[in-house]
Each structure stands twice: as C-alpha cells, then as structure tokens.
C-alpha positions, 0 to 999 in steps of 0.5 A: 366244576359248576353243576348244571341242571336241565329240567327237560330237553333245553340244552345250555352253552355256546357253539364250539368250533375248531379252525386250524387245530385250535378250539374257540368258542362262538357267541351272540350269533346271527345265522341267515342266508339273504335273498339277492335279488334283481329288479326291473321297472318300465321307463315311467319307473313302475315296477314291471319284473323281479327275480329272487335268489337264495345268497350264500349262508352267512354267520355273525357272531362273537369268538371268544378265545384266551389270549394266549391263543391264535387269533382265529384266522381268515380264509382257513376252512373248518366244518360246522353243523355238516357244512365247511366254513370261513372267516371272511371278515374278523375285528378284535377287540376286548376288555377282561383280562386274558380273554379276547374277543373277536366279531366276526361274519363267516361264509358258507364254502361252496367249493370243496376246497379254497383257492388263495392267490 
C-alpha cells in the first residue's frame, strides 16, 4: 500500500458513499442549493417584485465503480454527511479497463422515506 504523509490538517481522498449495500466512490463533485425565485415587473416591463427561496441541495459529481459492480442506482435513499440522499439523474460512461464511471446529479430527500409508483 501507498504511504500517505500530511503534513498538517489537509485531509486526502474521495467521498465514500453506500447505496444499497454497495460502496462506490464519488469524485469531481459540484454541492449547491440553488435559490428558486419568482419575479413580477409593471405593464411597461420594469421590475416591481421578487421573491427568493432557498431549492433543494443538490449534488453533481462522478461515481466510480468497478465494473463488476452494480451500476449505482436511481431512486434508492442512502445518507451522506447527516442527510439521506438519491440519484435522481445518472449516465455511464468509461474508458479504463475494469473501471466505470457514472456522472450523476443527487437530490437531497426530504421526506423520511420514497414513495415509488
């Protein structure tokens, strides 16, 4: 194995996440909540109101997993830095042997639980 030396606080590697059993490996990630917001302008087209609202937390990034693993999958909760979490969007892709990988955008979950219909 590697030796790893840190010469103060820094901290080195990926975010490790489990989804459905099955560990994977999160890099090149993107973390944000954008605002949503709602704008009103006067019938000669100035602006007259807006409104402002924090939208869900949303994570970008890149899964990398063997390919002898299950793709990671959509819809399914797992929790991440104290919130639970989903894929909601995923593509694969890939180009070293044994390795795939697959970009994705995550969703911060809000209810307690998923409801799938």
């Amino acid at each position: 194995m590697a030796q790893v030396v840190n010469d103060g606080t820094l901290v080195r590697g990926s975010i490790d996440l489990t989804i459905n059993s099955v560990p994977y490996v999160l890099l090149d990630y993107k973390r944000s909540a954008k605002a949503r917001s709602e704008e009103d302008y006067t019938s000669t087209g100035k602006p007259l109101a807006a409104s402002h609202v924090e939208g869900f937390e949303t994570i970008s990034g890149t899964i990398r997993a063997r390919s002898d693993q299950a793709a990671p999958p959509k819809f399914v909760s797992f929790s991440y830095d104290s919130k639970n979490w989903y894929i909601k969007d995923r593509e694969e892709g890939g180009s070293t042997s044994g390795i795939k990988s697959y970009t994705v955008e995550i969703q911060e979950q809000i209810a307690a639980s998923l409801t799938l219909t």
